[in-house]
SEDO-512919 format. One record per residue: residue number from 1; residue in three letters; y, x, z of N, C-alpha, C, O in turn. Coordinates in steps of 0.2 Angstrom, whole numbers. Each point is the difference from the previous one (the first is absolute). Layout:
! residues N
[rec NUM,"ALA",[Y,X,Z],[Y,X,Z],[Y,X,Z],[Y,X,Z]]
...
//
This chain:
! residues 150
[rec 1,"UNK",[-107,66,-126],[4,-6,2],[-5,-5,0],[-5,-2,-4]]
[rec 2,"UNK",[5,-2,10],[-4,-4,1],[2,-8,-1],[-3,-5,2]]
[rec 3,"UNK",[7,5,-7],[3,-5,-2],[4,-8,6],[2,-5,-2]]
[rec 4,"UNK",[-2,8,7],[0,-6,7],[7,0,-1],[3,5,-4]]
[rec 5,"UNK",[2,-11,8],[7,-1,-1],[2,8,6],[-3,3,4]]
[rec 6,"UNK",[9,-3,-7],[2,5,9],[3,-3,4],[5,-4,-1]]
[rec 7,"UNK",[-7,5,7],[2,-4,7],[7,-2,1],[5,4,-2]]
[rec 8,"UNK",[-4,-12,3],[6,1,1],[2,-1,8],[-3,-4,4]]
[rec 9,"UNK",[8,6,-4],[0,2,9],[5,-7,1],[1,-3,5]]
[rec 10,"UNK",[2,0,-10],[5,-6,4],[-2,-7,-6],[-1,0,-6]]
[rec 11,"UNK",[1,-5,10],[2,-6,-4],[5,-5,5],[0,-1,6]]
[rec 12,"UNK",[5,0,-13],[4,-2,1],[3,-6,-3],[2,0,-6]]
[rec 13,"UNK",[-1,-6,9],[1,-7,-2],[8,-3,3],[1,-1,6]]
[rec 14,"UNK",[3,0,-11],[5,-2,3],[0,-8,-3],[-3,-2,-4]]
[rec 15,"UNK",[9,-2,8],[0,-8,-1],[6,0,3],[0,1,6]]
[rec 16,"UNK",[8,-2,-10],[4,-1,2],[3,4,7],[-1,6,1]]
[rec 17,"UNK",[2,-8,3],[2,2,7],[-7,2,7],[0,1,6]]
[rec 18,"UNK",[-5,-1,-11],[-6,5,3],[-2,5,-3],[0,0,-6]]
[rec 19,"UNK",[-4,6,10],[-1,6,-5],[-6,0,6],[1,0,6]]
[rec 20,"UNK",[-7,1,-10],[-8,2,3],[-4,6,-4],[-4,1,-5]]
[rec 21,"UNK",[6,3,9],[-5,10,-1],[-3,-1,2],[1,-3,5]]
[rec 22,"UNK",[-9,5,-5],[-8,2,1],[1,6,-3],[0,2,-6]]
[rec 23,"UNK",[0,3,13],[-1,8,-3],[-7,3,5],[-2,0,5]]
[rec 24,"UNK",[1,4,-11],[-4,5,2],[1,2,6],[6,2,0]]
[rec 25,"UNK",[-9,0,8],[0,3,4],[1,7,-1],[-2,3,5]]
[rec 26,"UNK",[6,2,-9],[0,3,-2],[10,4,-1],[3,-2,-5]]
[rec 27,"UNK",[0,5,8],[6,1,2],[3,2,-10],[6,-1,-1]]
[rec 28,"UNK",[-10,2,-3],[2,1,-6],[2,-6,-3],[3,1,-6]]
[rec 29,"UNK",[-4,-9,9],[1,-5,-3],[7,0,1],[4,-2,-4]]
[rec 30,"UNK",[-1,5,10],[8,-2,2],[3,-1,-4],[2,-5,-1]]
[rec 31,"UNK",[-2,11,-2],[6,1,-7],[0,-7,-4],[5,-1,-3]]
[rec 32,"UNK",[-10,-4,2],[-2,-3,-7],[4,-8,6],[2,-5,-3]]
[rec 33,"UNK",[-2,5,9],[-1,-5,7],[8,-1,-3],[1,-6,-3]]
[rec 34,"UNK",[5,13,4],[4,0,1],[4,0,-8],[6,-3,-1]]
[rec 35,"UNK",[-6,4,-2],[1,-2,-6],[-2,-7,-3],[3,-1,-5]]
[rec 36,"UNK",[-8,-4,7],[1,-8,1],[6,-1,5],[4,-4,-1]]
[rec 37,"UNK",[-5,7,7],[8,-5,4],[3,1,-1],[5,-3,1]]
[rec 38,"UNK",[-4,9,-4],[9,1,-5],[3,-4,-4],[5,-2,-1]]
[rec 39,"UNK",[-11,1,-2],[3,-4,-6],[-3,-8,0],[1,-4,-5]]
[rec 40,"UNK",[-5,2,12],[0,-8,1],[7,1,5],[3,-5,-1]]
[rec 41,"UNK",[0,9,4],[4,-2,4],[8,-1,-6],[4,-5,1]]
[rec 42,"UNK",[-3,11,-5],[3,-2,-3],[4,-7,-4],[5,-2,-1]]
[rec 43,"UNK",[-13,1,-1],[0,-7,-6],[2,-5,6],[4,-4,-1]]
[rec 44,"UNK",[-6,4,7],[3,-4,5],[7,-2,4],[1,-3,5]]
[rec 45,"UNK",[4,10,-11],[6,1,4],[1,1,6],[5,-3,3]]
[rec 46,"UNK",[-10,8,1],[1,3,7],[5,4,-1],[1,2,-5]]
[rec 47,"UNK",[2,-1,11],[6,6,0],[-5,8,2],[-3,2,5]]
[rec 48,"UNK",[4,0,-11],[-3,9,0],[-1,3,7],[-6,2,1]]
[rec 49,"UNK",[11,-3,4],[0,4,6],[-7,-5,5],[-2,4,4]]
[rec 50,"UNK",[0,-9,-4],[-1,-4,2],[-8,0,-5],[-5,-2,4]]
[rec 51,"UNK",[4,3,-8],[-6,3,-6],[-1,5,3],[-4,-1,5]]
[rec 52,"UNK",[6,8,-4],[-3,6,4],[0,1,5],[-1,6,2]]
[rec 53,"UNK",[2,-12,1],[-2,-1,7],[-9,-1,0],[-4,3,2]]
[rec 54,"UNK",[6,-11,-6],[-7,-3,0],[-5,5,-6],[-6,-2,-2]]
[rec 55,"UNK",[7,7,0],[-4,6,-3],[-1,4,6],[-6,1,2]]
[rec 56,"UNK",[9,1,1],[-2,6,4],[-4,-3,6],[-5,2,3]]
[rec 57,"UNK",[9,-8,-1],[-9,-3,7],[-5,1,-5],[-5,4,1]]
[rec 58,"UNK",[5,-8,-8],[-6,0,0],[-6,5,-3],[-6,0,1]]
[rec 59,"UNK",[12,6,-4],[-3,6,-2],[-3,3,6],[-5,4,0]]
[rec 60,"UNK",[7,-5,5],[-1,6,8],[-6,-5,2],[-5,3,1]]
[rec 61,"UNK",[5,-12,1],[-6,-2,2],[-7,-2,-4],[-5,-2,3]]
[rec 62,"UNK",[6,3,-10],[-7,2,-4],[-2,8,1],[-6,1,-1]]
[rec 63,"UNK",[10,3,1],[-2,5,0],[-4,2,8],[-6,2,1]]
[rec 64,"UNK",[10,-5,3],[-3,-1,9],[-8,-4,0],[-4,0,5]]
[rec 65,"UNK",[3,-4,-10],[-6,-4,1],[-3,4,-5],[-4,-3,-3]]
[rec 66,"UNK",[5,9,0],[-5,3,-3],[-2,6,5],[-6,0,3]]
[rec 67,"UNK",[9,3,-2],[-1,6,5],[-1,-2,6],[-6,2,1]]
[rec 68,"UNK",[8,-6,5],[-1,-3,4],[-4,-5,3],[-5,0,4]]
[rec 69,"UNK",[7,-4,-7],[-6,-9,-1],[-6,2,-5],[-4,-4,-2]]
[rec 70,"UNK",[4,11,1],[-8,1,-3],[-1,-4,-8],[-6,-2,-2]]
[rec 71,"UNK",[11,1,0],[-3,-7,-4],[-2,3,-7],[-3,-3,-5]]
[rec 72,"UNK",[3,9,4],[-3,4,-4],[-8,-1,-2],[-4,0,-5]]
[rec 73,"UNK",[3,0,14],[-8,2,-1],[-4,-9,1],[-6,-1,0]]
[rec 74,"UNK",[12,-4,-1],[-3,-7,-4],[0,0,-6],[5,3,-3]]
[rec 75,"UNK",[-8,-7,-1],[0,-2,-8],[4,-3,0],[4,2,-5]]
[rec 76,"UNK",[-2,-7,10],[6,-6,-3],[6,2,-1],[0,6,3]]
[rec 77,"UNK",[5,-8,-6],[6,3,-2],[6,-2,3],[0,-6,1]]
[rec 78,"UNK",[3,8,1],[7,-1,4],[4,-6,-4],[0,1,-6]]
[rec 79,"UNK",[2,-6,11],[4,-6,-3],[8,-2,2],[1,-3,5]]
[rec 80,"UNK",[3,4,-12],[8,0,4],[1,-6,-6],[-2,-1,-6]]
[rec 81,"UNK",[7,-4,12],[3,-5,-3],[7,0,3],[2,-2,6]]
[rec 82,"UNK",[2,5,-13],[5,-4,3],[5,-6,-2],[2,0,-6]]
[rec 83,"UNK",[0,-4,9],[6,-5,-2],[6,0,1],[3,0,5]]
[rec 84,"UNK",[1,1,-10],[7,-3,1],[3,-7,1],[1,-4,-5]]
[rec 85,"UNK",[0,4,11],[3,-7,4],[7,1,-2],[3,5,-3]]
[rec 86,"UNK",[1,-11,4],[8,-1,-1],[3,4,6],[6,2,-1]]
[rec 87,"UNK",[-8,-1,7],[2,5,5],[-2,6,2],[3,4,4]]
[rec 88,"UNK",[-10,-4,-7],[-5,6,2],[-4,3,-7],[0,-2,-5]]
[rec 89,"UNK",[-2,5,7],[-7,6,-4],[-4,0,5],[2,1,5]]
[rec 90,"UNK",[-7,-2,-5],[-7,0,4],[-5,1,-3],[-3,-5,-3]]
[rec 91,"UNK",[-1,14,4],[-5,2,-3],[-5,-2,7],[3,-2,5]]
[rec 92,"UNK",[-10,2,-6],[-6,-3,3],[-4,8,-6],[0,1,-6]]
[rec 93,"UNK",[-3,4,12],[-5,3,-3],[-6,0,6],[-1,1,6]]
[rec 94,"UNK",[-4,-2,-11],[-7,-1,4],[-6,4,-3],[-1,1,-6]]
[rec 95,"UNK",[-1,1,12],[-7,6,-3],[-5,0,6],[2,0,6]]
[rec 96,"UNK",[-8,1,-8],[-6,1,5],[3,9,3],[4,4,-2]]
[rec 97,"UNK",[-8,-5,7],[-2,8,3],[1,-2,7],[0,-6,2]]
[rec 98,"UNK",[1,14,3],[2,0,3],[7,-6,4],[6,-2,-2]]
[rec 99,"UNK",[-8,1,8],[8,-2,2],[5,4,1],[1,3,6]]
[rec 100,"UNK",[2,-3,-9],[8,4,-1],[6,-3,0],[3,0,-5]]
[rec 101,"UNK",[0,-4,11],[8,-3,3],[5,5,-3],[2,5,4]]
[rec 102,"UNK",[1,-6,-10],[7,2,-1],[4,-1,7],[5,3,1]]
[rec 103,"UNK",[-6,-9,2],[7,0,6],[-1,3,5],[4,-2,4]]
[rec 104,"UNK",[-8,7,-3],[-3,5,4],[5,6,3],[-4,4,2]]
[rec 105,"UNK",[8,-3,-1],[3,6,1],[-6,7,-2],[-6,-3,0]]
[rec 106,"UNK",[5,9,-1],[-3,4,-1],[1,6,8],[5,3,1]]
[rec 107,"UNK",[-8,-4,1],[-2,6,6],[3,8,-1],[-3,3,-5]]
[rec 108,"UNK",[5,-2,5],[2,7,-1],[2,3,6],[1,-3,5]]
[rec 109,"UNK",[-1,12,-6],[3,3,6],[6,2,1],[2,1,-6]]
[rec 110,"UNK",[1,-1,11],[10,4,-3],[1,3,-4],[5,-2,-3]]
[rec 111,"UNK",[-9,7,1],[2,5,-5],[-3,-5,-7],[-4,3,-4]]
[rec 112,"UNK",[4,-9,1],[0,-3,-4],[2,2,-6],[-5,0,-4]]
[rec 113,"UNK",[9,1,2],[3,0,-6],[-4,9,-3],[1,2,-6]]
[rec 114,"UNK",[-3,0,11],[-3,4,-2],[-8,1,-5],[-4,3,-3]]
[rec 115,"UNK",[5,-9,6],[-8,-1,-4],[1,-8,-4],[4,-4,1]]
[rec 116,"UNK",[-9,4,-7],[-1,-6,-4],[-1,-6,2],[-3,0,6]]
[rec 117,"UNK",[4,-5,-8],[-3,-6,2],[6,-5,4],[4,1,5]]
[rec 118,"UNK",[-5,-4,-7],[2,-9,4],[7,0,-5],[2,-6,0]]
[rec 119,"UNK",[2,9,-3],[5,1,-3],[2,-6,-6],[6,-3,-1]]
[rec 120,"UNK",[-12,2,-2],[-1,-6,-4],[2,-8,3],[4,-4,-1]]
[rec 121,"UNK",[-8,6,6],[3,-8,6],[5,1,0],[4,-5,-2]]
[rec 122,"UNK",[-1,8,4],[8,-1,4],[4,-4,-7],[4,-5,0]]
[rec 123,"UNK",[-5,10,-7],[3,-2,-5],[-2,-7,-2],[5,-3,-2]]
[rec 124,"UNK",[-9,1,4],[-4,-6,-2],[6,-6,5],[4,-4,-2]]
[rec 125,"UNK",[-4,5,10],[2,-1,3],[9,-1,-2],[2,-5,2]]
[rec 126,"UNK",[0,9,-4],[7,0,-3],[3,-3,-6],[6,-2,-1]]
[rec 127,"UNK",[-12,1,-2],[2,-4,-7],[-2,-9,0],[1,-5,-4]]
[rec 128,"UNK",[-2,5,9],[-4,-7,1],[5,-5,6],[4,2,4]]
[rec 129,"UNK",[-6,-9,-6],[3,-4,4],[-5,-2,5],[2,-1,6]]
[rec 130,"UNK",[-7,1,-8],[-7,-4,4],[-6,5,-3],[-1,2,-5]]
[rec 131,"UNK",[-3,-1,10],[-5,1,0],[-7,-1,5],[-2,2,6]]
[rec 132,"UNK",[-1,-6,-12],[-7,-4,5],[-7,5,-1],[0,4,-4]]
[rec 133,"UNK",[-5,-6,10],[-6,4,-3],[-5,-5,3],[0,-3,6]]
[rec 134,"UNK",[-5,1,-10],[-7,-2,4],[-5,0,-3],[0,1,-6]]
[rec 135,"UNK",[-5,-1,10],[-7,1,-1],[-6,-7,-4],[0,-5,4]]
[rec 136,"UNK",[-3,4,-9],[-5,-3,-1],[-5,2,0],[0,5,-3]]
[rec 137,"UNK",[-5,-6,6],[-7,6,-1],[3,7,0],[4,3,3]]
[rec 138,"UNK",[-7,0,-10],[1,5,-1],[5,2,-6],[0,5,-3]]
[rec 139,"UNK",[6,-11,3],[5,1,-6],[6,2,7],[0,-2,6]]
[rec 140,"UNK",[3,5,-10],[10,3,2],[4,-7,-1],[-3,-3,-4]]
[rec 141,"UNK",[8,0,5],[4,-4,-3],[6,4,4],[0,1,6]]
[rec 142,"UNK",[4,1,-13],[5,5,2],[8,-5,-2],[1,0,-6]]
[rec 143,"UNK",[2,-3,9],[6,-5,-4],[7,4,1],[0,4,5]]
[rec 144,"UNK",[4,-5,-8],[9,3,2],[3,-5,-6],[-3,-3,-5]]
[rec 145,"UNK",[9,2,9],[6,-3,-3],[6,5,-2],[0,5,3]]
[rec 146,"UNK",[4,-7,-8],[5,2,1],[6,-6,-2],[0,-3,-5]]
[rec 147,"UNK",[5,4,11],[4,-6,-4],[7,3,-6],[2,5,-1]]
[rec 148,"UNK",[-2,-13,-3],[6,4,-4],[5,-6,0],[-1,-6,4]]
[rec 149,"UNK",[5,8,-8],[5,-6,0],[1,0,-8],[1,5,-2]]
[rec 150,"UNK",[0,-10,-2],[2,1,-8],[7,-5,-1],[3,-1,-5]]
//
């Protein structure tokens, strides 16, 4: 044993009705991602149905900028911010790599469903009310909303 701390794949800083993860590029941090929005969504009094909404975009579009947007093979670490507004939830995830547009439709042949791939979007696509993408340099700025009503 080489006495070093062991890696931590997520940091996580909540403030009230903001929740900020720095995760490892690394699709093993999900788990650690999504057990923070569970339980900042919760202490915010979100409606459950409307919580695993805003958990599965965001589980499906970190995992899409690890495998996809390459963000693995950067050092820097994927960045999700989400807020609870009085009307909305709006997570904000940003990561270097490749450009990869979630609002992209995915190309596929008729016989689709026969094969893997783009399935994630459509989910992403279904659980959301909004969904933005842009380019800075070489970061992703990935946004979606979802509205609620309390």
């Amino acid at each position: 044993m080489n006495g070093a701390a062991p890696e931590t794949k997520a940091k996580i800083d909540r403030n009230g009705a903001a929740l900020t993860i720095e995760l490892a590029p690394d699709l093993s941090a999900i788990g650690t991602m999504l057990d923070a929005i569970e339980a900042f969504l919760a202490d915010n009094a979100v409606e459950r149905s409307i919580g695993q909404h805003v958990m599965l975009a965001a589980e499906e579009l970190v995992a899409n900028a690890v495998i996809h947007g390459h963000a693995a093979e950067v050092a820097n670490a994927i960045v999700l911010n989400i807020y609870c507004k009085p009307e909305q939830i709006v997570t904000q995830i940003t990561y270097p790599g490749i450009e990869f547009d979630p609002t992209k439709p995915v190309e596929r042949p008729p016989d689709r469903y026969a094969q893997p791939g783009g399935f994630g979007l459509e989910l992403v696509w279904n659980a959301v009310d909004e969904l933005t993408y842009r380019r800075r340099g070489n970061i992703n700025i990935v946004r979606l909303s979802h509205l609620i009503s309390r």
